[in-house]
C-alpha positions as CSV (number, residue, x, y, z in Angstrom):
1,X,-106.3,45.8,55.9
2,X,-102.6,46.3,57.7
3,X,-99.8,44.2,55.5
4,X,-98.1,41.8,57.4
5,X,-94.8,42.6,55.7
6,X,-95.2,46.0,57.0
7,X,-96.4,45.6,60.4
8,X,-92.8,43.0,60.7
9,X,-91.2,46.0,59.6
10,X,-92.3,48.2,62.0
11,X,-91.8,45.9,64.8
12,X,-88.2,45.4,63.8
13,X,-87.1,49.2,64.0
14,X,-88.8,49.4,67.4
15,X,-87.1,46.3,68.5
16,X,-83.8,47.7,66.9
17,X,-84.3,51.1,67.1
18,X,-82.8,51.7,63.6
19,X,-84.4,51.6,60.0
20,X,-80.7,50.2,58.4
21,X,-80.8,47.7,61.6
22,X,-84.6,46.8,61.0
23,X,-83.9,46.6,57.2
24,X,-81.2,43.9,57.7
25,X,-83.4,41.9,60.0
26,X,-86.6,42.4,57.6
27,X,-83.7,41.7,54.5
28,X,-84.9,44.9,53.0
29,X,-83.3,47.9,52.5
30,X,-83.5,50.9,54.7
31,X,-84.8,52.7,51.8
32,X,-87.6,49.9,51.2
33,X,-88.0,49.7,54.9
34,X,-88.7,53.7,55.3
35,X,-91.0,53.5,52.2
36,X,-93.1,51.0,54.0
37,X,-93.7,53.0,57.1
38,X,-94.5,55.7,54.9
39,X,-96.7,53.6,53.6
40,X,-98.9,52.5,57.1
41,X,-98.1,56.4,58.4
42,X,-99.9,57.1,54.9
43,X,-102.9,54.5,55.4
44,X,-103.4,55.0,59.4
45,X,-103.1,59.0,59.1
46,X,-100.7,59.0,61.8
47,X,-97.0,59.8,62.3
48,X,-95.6,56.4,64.0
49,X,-92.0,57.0,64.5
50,X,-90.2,60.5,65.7
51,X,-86.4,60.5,63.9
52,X,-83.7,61.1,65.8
53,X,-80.6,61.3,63.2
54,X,-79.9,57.4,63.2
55,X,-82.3,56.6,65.8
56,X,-86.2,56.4,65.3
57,X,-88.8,56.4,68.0
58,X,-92.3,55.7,68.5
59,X,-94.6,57.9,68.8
60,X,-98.0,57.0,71.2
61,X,-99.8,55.9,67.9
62,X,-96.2,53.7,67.2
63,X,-96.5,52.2,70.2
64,X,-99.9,51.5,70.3
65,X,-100.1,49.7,66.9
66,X,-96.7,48.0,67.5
67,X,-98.5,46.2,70.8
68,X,-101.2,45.2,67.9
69,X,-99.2,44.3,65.1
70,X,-97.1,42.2,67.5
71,X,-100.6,40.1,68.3
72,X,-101.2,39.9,64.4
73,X,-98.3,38.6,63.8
74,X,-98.4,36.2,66.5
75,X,-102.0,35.1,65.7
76,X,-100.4,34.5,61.9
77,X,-97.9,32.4,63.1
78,X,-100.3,29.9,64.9
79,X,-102.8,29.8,62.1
């Protein structure tokens, strides 16, 4: 089972681009915020971003679970 806080979180750094930028949207900080994508990385045995310095990237496996956690979290939202 995929947390919902976490899958918000990893929606928000590929929407931003940025784990600080994600944290301030998620109100977490970046070090909570890279803690829970270690976290799914950990659970999903895959490597979801690529970091860049500043900048983080999806991998394939990111992008694919973004395009699902997007439909959770849409799915919660209407429940």
């Amino acid at each position: 089972m995929l947390d919902p806080d976490n899958l918000r979180t990893l929606v928000a750094i590929a929407e931003t681009g940025s784990f600080t930028a994600a944290g301030v949207r998620v109100h977490r900080t970046q070090s909570a915020v890279s803690m829970q994508i270690r976290k799914l990385e950990a659970q999903l045995d895959r490597k979801l971003f690529e970091r860049q310095g500043r900048d983080a990237r999806l991998t394939a496996d990111g992008e694919l679970l973004v395009a699902h956690a997007r439909r959770i979290l849409k799915a919660q939202a209407e429940a």
